[in-house]
C-alpha positions as CSV (number, residue, x, y, z in Angstrom):
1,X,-21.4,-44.2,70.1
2,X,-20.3,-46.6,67.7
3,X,-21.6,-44.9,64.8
4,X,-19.8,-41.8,65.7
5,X,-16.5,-43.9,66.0
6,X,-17.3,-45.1,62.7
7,X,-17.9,-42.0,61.3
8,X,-14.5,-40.4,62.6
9,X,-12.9,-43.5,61.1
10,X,-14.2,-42.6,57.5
11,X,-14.1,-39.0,57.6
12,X,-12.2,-36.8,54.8
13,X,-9.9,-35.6,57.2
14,X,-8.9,-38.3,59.3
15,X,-7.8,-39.6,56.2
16,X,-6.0,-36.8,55.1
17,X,-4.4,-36.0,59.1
18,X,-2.8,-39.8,58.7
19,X,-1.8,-39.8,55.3
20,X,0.4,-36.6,55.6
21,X,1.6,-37.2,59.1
22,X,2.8,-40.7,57.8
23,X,4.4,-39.0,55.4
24,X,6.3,-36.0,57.3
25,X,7.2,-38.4,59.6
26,X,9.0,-40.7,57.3
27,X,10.6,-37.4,55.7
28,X,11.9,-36.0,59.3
29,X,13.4,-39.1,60.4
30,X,15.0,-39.8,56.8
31,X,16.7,-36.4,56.1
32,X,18.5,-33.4,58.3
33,X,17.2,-30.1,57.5
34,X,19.0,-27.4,56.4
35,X,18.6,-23.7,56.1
36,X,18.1,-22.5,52.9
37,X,19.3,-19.0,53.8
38,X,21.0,-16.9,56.1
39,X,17.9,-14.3,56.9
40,X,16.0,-18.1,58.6
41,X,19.2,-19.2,60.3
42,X,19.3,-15.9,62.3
43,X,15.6,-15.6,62.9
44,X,15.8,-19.0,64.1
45,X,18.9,-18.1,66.0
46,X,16.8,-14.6,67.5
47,X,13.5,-15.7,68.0
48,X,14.1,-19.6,69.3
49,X,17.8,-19.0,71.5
50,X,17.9,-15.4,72.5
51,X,14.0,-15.0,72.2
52,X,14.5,-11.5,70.3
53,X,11.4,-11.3,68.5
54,X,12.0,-8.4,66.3
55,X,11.8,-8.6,62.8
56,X,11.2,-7.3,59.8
57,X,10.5,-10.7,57.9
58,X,8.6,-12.8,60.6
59,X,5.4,-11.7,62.6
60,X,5.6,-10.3,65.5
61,X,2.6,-12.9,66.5
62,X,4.4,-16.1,65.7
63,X,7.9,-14.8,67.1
64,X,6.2,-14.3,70.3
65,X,4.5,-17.7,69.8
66,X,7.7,-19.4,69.1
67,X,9.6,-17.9,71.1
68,X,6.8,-19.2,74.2
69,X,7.0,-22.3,73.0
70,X,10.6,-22.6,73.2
71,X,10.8,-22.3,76.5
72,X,8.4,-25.2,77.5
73,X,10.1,-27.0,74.7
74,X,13.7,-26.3,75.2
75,X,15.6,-29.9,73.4
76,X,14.3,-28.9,69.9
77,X,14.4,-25.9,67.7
78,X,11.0,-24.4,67.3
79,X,11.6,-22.0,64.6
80,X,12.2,-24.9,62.8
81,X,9.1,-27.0,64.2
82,X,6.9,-24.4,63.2
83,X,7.4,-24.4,59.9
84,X,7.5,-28.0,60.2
85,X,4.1,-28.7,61.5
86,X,2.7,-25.5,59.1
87,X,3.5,-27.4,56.3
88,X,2.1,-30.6,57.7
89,X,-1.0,-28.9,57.9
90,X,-1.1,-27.2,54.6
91,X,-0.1,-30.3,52.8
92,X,-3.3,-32.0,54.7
93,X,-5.8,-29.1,53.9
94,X,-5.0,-29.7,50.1
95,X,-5.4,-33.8,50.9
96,X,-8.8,-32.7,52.3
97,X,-9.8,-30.4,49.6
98,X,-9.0,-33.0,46.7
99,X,-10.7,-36.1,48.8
100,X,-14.5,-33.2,49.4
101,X,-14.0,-32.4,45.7
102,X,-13.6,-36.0,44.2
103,X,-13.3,-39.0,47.0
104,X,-10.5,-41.1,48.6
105,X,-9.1,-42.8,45.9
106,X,-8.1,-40.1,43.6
107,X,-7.1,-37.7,46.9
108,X,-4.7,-40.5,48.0
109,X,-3.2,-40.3,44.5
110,X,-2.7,-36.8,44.5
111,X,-1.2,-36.8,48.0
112,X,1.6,-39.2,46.9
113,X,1.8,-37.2,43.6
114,X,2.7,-34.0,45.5
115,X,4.4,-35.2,48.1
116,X,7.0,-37.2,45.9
117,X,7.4,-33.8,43.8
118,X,7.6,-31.2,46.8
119,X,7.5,-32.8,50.3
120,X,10.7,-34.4,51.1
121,X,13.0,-31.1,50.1
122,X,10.3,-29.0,52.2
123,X,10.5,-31.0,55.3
124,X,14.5,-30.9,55.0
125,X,15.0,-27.7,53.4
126,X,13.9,-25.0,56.1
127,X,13.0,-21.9,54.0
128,X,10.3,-19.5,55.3
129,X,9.3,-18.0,51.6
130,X,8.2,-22.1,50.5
131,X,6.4,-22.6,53.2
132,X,4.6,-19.4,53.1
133,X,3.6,-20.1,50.2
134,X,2.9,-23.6,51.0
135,X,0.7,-21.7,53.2
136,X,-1.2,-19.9,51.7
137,X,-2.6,-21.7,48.8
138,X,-3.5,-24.9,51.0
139,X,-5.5,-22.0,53.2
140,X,-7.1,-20.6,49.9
141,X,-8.2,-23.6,48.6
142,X,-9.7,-24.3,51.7
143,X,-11.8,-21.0,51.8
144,X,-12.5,-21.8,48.3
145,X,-13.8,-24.9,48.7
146,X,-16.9,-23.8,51.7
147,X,-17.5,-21.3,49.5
148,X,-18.1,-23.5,46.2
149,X,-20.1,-25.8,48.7
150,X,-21.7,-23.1,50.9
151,X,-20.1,-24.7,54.0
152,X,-18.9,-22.0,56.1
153,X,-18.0,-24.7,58.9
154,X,-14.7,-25.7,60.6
155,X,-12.3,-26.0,57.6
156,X,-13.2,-22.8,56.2
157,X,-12.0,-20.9,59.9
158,X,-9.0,-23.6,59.5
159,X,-8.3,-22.5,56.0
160,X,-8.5,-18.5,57.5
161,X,-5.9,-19.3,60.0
162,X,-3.2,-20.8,57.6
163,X,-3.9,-18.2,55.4
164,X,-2.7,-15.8,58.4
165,X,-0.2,-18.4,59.4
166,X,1.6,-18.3,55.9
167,X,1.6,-14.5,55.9
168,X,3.4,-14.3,59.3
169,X,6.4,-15.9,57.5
170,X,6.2,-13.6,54.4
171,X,3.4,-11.0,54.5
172,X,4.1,-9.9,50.5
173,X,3.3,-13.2,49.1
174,X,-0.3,-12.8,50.5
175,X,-1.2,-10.5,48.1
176,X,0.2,-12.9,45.6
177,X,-1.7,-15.7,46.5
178,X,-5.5,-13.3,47.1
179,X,-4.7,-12.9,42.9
180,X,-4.5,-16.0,42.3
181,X,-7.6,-16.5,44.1
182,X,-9.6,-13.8,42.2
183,X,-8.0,-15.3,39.2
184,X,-9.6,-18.8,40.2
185,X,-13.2,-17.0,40.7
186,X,-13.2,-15.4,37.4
187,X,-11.6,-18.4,35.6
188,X,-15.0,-20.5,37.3
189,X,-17.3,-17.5,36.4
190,X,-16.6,-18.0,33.0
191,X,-16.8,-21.7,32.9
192,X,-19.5,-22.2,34.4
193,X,-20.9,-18.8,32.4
194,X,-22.0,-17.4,35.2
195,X,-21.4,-14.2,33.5
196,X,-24.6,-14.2,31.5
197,X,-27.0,-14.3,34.8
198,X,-28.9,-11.4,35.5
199,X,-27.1,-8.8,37.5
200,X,-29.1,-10.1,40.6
201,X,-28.7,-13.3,40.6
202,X,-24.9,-12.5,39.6
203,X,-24.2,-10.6,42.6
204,X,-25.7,-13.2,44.9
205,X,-22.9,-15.5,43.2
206,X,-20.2,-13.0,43.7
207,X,-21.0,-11.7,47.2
208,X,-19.8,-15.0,49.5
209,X,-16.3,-14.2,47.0
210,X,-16.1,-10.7,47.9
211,X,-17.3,-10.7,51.4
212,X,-15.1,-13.6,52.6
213,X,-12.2,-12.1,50.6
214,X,-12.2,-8.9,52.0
215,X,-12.7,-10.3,55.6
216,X,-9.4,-12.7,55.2
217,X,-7.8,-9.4,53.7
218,X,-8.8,-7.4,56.6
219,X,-7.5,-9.6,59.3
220,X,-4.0,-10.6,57.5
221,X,-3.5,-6.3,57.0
222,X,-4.5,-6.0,61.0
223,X,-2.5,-8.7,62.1
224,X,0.8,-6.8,60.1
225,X,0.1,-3.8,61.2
226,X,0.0,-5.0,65.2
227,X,3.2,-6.9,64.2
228,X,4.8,-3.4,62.3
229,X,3.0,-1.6,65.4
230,X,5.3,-3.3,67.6
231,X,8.3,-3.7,66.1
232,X,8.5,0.3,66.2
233,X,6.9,1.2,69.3
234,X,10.0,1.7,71.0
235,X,13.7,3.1,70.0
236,X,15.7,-0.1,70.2
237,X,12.9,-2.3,68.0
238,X,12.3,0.5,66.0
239,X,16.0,0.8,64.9
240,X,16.5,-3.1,64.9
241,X,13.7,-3.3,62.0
242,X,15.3,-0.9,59.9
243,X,18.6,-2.3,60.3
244,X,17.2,-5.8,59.1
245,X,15.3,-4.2,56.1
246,X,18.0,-2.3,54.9
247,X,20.4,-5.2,54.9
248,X,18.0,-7.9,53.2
249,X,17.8,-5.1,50.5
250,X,21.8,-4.6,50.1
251,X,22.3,-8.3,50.4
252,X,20.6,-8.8,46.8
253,X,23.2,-6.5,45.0
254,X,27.0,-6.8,44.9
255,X,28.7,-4.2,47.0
256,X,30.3,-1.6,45.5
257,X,34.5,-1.4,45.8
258,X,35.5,0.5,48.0
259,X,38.0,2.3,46.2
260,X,35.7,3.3,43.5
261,X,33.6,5.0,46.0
262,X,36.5,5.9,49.0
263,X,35.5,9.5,48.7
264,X,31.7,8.6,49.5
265,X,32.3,6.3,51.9
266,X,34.8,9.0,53.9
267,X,31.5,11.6,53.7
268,X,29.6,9.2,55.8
269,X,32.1,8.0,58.4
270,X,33.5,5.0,56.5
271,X,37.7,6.0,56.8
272,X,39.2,2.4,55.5
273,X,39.1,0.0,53.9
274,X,39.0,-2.0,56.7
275,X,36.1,-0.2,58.1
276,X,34.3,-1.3,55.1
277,X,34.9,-5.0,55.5
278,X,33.5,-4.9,58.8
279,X,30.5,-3.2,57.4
280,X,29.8,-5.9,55.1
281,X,30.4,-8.6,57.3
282,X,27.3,-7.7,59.8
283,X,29.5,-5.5,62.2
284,X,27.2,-3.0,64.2
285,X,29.1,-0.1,66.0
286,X,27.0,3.3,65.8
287,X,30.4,5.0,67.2
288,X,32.0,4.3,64.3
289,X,29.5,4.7,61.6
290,X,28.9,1.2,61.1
291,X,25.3,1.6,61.1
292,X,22.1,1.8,59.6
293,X,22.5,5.2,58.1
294,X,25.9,4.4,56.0
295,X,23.9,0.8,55.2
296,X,21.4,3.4,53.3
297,X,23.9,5.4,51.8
298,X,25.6,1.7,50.5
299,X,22.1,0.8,49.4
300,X,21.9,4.0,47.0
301,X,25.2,3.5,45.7
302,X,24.4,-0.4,44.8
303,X,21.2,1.0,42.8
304,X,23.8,3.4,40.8
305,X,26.3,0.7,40.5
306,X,23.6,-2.2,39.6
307,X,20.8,-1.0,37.4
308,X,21.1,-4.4,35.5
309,X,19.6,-6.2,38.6
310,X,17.4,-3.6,40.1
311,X,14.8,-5.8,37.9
312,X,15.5,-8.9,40.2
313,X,14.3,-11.1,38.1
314,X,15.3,-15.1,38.7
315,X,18.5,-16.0,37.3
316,X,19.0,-12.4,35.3
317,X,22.5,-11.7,35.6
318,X,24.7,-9.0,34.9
319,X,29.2,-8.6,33.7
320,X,30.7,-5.9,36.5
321,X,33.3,-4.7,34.9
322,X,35.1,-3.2,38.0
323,X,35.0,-6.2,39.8
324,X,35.6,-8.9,37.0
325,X,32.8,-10.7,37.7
326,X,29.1,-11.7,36.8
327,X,26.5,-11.4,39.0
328,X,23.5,-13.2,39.0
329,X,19.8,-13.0,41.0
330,X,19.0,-16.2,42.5
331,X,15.7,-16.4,44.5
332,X,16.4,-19.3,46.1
333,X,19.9,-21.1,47.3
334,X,21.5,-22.3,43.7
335,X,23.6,-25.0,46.0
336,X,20.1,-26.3,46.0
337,X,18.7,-26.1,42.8
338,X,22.0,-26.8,40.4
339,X,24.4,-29.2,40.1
340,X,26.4,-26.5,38.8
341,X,26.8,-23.4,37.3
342,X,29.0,-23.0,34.5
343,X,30.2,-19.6,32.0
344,X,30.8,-19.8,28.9
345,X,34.2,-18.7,27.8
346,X,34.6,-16.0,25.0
347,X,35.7,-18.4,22.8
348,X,35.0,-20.4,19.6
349,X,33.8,-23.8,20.2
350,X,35.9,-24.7,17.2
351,X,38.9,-22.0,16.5
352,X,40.1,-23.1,12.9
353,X,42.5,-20.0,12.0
354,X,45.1,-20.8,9.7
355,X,43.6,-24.4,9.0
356,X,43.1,-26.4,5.9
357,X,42.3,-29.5,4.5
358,X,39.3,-30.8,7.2
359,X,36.4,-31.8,7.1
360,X,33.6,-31.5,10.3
361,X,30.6,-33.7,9.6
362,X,27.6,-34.8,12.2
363,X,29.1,-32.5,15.0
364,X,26.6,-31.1,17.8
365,X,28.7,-27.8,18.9
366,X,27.7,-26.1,22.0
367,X,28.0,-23.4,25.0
368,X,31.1,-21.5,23.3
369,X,30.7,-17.1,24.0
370,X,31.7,-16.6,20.5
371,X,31.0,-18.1,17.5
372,X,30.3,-21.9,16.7
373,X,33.3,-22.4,14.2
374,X,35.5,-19.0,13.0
375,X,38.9,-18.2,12.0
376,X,40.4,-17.0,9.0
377,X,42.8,-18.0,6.5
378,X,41.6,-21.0,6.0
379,X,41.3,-23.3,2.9
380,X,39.4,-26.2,1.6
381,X,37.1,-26.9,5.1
382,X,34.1,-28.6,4.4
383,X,31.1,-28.7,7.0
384,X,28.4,-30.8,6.9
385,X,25.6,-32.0,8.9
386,X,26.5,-30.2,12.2
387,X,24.0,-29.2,14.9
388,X,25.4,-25.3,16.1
389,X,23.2,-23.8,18.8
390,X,23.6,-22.0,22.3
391,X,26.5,-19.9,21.4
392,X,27.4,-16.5,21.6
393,X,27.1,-13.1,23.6
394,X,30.5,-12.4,24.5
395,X,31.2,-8.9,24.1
396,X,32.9,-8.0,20.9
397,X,33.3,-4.1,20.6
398,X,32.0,-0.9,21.2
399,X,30.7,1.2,18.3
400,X,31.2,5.5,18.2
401,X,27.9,5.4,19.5
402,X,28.2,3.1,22.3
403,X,26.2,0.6,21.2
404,X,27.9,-2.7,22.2
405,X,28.4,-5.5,19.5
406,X,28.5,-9.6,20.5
407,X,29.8,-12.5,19.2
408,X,27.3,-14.8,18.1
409,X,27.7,-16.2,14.4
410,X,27.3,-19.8,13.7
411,X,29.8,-20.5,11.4
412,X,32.4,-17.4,10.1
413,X,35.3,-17.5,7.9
414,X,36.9,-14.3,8.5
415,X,39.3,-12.4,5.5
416,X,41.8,-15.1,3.3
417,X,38.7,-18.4,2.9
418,X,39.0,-20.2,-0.4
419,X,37.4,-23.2,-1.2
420,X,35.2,-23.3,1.1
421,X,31.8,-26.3,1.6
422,X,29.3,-25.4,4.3
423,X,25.7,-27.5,3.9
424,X,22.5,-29.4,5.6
């Protein structure tokens, strides 16, 4: 018996259980969480207070789950716990993975490593897509790992359930992280040239891959498809999940004005401008067309309005003319990844029109929409030694042929310059 103690004592994952829950402990009771967006806030708000579990981001499974929990729990938000003790798992499964791959020492490194870098924002940010993701990798490197060791024992099935448990929080990002898996096979097929076995001996390499990747594919596709099963098997969840979608998808784009689309907008039941607001604001009222169907019909106008950020790429952002602003795509909250977020002016950094008689030496010029230093009739300007970067694309003009022109020169004199110095 005291052997066994022992044994517990010094096992891999004892060690890796106290070393994160020290750790997510210390987090929780040092910061407040908030919610990094509005789609978790009223999940959270559904699934753990009203117990409305359908959804077109979260799982039917885990809403369900939560939602049973909740009750028995009833002083704490589980929504929020979930994700919680999800990522207390996932951050042990990688502590485990790097203390079976290498040993203690270096594994207690890591841990502090990656915890410093990611943990405390996790634990106080709540944001379904992180820990997903969070998720999935810790469950893949899990399965990964009994397959490089040919131990299909009680981490690999622990490894198989966070990989489902990630996906019920975004299912898309599964697919993600399976490529990166293949991606890691092939990577250690070539490195360890595995490549050059026979075709045999090769397949008996690549079938525990194959076999268990298939079988963790198979049961994250069933378990969405019960989830999408339910949430359409009767009118009311049915017309719930396609509300949510549709709205997720028009709250990436700016919506279009009103007055630029009235008549539209009056051909599907939309008669003011008031009407409109209402709409936009999450107002549900299928008498007055406030609905899913004129949600669509705003969806296609966006994608005619918006073909800049169709792409969606991070941090791509577009000029709307109609609306005097710029838009951009920001994948996660920018409160929480910026400071700030500043626009360059279309101006010069330095506008020197009319000037005469200077001299700019050792400058570092920055951030300005137009050029670095223009103007024109100017005389006797010398510049030396001046760093010019990060300036430009303002719009300029239009040419016949619609082809737009920007700003963008480092240094112009423009018509009237005479005795003029520009060097090194």
């Amino acid at each position: 018996m005291k052997e066994k103690i022992l044994a517990v004592l010094k096992s891999k994952l004892l060690f890796a259980l106290v070393i994160n829950l020290a750790i997510m402990v210390l987090c929780v009771i040092i910061t407040s969480f908030v919610y990094d967006s509005s789609n978790d806030f009223y999940n959270s708000i559904n699934i753990a207070k009203n117990h409305f579990y359908y959804s077109s981001s979260i799982n039917y499974i885990a809403a369900v789950l939560i939602g049973t929990v909740q009750y028995v729990f009833s002083e704490i938000n589980c929504f929020v716990a979930a994700q919680v003790f999800l990522s207390y798992i996932s951050f042990t499964a990688i502590t485990f993975v790097f203390c079976d791959k290498f040993n203690s020492r270096k594994a207690f490194t890591f841990t502090l490593v990656i915890n410093l870098l990611f943990a405390l924002n996790h634990y106080s940010t709540i944001n379904s897509d992180r820990t997903a993701a969070l998720g999935l990798i810790a469950g893949f490197l899990l399965v990964l790992n009994a397959i490089h060791n040919k131990r299909y024992n009680l981490p690999c099935w622990i490894g198989v359930a966070i990989i489902c448990g990630g996906s019920f929080f975004n299912f898309y990002y599964f697919f993600v992280a399976l490529g990166f898996a293949c991606a890691f096979f092939f990577g250690d097929l070539i490195a360890k040239k595995k490549y050059k076995l026979p075709f045999r001996k090769l397949f008996w390499y690549f079938r525990p891959f194959l076999l268990m990747f298939i079988f963790v594919t198979l049961i994250v596709l069933g378990l969405n498809q019960f989830s999408y099963t339910i949430n359409h098997a009767t009118d009311e969840a049915e017309n719930y999940y396609e509300y949510s979608a549709v709205v997720n998808k028009i709250n990436n784009l700016p919506f279009p004005s009103y007055d630029d689309y009235e008549e539209e907008f009056n051909e599907i039941g939309v008669k003011s401008d008031s009407d409109y607001e209402l709409l936009k604001n999450g107002y549900y009222d299928p008498e007055k067309s406030l609905n899913t169907e004129t949600l669509k019909s705003v969806s296609e106008i966006q994608r005619e309005d918006n073909p800049d950020l169709l792409c969606g790429r991070d941090l791509h952002f577009c000029w709307v003319a109609d609306d005097k602003a710029v838009y951009m795509v920001s994948r996660r909250n920018p409160a929480k990844r910026f400071r700030s977020i500043e626009l360059a002016e279309k101006q010069h950094v330095i506008a020197e029109g009319n000037a005469h008689d200077v001299t700019y030496d050792g400058l570092w010029l920055r951030y300005g929409a137009a050029h670095g230093i223009g103007g024109g009739n100017t005389a006797r300007i010398t510049i030396r030694n001046c760093d010019i970067c990060w300036i430009g694309g303002s719009s300029l003009y239009y040419d016949d042929g619609g082809r737009g022109v920007r700003y963008g020169n480092g240094i112009e004199f423009w018509s009237v310059a005479h005795d003029i110095l520009v060097e090194n």
